[in-house]
C-alpha positions as CSV (number, residue, x, y, z in Angstrom):
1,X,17.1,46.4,-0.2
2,X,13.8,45.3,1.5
3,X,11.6,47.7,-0.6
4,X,13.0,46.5,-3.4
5,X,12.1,43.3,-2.3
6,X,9.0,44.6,-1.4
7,X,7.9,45.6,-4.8
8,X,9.1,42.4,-7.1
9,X,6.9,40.3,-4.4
10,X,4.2,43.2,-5.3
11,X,4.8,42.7,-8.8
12,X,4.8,39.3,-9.1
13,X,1.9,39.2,-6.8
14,X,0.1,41.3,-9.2
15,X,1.0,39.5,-12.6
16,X,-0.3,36.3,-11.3
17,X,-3.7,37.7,-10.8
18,X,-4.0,39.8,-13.6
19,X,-2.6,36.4,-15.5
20,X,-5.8,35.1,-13.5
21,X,-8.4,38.0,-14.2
22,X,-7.4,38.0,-18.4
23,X,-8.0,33.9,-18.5
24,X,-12.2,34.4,-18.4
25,X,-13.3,33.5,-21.8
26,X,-9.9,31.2,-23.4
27,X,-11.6,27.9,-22.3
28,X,-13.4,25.8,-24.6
29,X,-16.9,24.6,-23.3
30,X,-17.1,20.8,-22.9
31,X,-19.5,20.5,-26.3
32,X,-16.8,21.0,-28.9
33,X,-19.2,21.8,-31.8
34,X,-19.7,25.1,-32.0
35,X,-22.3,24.4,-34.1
36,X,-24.4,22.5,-31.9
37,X,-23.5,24.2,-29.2
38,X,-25.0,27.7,-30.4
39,X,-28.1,25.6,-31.7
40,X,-28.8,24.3,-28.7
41,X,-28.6,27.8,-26.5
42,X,-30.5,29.8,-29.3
43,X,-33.4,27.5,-28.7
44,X,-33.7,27.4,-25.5
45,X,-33.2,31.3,-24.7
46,X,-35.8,31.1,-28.0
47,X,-38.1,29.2,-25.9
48,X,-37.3,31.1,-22.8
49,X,-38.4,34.6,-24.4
50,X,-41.8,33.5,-26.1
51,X,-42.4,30.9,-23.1
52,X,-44.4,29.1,-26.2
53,X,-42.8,25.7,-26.2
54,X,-43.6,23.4,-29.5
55,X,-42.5,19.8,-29.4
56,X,-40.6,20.3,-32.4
57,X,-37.9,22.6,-30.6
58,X,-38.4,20.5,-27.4
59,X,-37.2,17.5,-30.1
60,X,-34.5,18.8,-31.3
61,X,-33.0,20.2,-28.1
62,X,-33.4,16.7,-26.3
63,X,-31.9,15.0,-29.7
64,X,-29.0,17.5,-29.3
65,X,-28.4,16.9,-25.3
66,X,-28.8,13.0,-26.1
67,X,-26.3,13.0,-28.7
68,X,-24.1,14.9,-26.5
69,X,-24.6,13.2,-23.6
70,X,-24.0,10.0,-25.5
71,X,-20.5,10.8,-26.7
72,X,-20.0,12.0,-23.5
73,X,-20.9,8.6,-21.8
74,X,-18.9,6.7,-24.9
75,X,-16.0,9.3,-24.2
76,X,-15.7,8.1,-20.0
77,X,-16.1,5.0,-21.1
78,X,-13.4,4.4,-23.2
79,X,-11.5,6.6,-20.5
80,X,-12.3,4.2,-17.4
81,X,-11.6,1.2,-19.7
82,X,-7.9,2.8,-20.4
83,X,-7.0,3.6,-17.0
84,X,-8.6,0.0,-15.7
85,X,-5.8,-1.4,-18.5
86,X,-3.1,0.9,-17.2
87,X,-3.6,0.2,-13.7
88,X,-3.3,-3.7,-14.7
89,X,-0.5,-2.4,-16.8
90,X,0.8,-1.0,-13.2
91,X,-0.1,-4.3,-11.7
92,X,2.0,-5.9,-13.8
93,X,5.2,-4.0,-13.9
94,X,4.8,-3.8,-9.7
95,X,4.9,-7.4,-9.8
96,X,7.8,-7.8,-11.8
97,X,10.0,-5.1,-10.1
98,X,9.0,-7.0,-6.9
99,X,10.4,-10.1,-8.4
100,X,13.4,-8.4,-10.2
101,X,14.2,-6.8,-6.5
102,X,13.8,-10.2,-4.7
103,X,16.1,-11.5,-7.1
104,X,18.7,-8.5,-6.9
105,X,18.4,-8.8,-2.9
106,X,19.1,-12.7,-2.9
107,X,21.9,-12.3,-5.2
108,X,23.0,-9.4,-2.8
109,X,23.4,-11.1,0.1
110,X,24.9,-13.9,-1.6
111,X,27.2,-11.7,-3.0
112,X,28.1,-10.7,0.9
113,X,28.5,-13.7,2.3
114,X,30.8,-14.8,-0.4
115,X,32.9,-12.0,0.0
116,X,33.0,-12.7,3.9
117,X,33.8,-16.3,2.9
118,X,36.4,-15.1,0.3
119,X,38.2,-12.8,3.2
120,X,38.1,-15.6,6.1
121,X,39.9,-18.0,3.2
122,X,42.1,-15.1,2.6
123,X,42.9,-14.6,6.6
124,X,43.1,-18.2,7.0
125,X,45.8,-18.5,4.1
126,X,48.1,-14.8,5.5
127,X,47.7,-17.0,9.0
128,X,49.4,-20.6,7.5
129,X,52.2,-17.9,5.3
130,X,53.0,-16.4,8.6
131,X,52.8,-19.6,10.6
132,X,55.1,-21.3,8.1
133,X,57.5,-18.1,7.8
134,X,57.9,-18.2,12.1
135,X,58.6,-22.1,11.9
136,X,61.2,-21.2,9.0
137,X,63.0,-19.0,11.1
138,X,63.0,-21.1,14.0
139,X,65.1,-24.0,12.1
140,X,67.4,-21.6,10.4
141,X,68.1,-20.3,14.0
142,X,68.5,-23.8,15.7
């Protein structure tokens, strides 16, 4: 029993990192465009191989990584400005369950301390039965 153990630990051991090793190459780089993207390396290893730089490669490789970078900036942006609404969002709903749970606690112990004042009433009236019942008894025997 403990080699078979053993070996599905082994194996399961095994297919995580082999699920690991075969994942190099399914992620998408963070520029999108294929297009642009295989622009932008073919110039530069271009540049890199003749080491003659012309300002019209260095132009369009900066226009690329500005364009890029500037969707990129846009693309946080908007992100910070959705999670800065969601956290009021938060904010909000955390202020009402506060309020909604005050409320439920209040009624709570109201609801208590009625029910203790519903059981004394209660105790009181079994008390006056029983008092009147004895004081019944008492005449009929006299």
């Amino acid at each position: 029993m403990g080699k078979i153990k053993n070996l599905v630990v082994t194996a399961i051991i095994i297919g995580a990192c082999s699920g690991i090793a075969m994942a190099d190459g399914i992620f998408t780089p963070l520029n999108f465009s294929d297009a642009q993207y295989t622009n932008s390396q073919s110039t530069k290893i271009a540049a890199e191989t003749t080491s003659i730089r012309t300002n019209a490669t260095a132009n369009t490789v900066n226009a690329i990584e500005t364009t890029g970078s500037k969707n990129m900036q846009s693309a946080i942006s908007q992100l910070d400005n959705a999670q800065v609404e969601v956290r009021n969002e938060l904010l909000n709903y955390k202020t009402k369950y506060s309020e909604v749970d005050a409320r439920y606690n209040s009624v709570k112990t109201e609801r208590a301390n009625l029910a203790k004042q519903i059981k004394a009433c209660e105790k009181k009236i079994r008390q006056l039965d029983n008092a009147k019942e004895k004081i019944r008894r008492n005449m009929i025997s006299q």
